[in-house]
C-alpha positions as CSV (number, residue, x, y, z in Angstrom):
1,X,99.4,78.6,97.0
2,X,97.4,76.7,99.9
3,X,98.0,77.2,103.2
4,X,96.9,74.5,106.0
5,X,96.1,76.4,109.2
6,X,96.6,74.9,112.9
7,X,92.6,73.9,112.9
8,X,93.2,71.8,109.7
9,X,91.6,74.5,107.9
10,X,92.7,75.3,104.5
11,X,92.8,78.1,102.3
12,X,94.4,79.4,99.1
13,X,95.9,82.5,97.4
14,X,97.1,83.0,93.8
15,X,100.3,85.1,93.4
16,X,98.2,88.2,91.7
17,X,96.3,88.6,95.1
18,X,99.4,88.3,97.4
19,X,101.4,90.7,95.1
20,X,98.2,93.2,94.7
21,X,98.5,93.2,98.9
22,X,102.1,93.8,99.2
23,X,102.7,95.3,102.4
24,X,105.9,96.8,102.2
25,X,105.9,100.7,102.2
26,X,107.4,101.2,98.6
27,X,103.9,99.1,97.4
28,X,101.9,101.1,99.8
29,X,103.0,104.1,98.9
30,X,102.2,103.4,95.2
31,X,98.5,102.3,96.3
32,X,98.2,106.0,97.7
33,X,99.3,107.6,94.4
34,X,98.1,105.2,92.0
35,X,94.1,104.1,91.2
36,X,95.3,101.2,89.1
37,X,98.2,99.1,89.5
38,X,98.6,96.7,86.1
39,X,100.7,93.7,86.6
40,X,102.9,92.7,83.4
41,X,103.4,89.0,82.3
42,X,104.0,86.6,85.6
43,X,105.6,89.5,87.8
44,X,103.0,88.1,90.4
45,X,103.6,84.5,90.0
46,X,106.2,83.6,93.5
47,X,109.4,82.6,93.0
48,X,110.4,81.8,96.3
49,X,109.0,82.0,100.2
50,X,110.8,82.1,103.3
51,X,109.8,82.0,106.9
52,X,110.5,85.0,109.2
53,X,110.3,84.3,112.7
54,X,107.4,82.4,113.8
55,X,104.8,84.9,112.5
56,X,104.9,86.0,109.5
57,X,106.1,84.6,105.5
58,X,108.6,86.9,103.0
59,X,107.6,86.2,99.4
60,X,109.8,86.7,96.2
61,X,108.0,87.4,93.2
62,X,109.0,86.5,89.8
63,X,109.5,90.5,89.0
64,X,112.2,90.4,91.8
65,X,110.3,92.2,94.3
66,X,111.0,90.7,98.0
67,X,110.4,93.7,100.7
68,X,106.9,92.6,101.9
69,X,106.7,90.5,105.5
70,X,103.5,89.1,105.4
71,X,102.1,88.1,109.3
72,X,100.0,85.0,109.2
73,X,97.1,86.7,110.6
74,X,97.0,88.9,107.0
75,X,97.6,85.6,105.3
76,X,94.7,84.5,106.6
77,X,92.6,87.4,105.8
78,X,93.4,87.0,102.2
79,X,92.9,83.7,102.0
80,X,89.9,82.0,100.4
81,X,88.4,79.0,101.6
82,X,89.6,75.8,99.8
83,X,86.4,73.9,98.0
């Protein structure tokens, strides 16, 4: 996925990464038992995305998995420049 900030700035994020920094407290949770979380097939690959508000972005992931709100600012964060 790239994103296109307000400054005309761009940066992208694959599925995996988002998925790996699911922020919803089932996912969370699992980071605080779990060392190693494998991903199977194209669970992380998105499936759909909707706006919430005017801060933040819900992803669906291809394993069904839609809980996490994702603020722009942490969009940011885990976005890498675009080359």
């Amino acid at each position: 996925m790239t994103i296109v900030w307000n400054d005309g700035s761009t940066g992208t994020i694959t599925g995996k990464r988002l998925r790996d920094a699911c922020p919803c407290a089932e996912c969370r949770e699992r980071d605080a038992k779990v060392t190693q979380f494998i991903q199977l097939g194209n669970q992380s690959e998105i499936a759909d995305a909707v706006l919430v508000g005017g801060y933040a972005i819900r992803f669906t992931f291809r394993d069904g998995h839609a809980d996490g709100i994702y603020p722009y600012r942490a969009l940011y964060d885990l976005a890498e420049p675009a080359g």
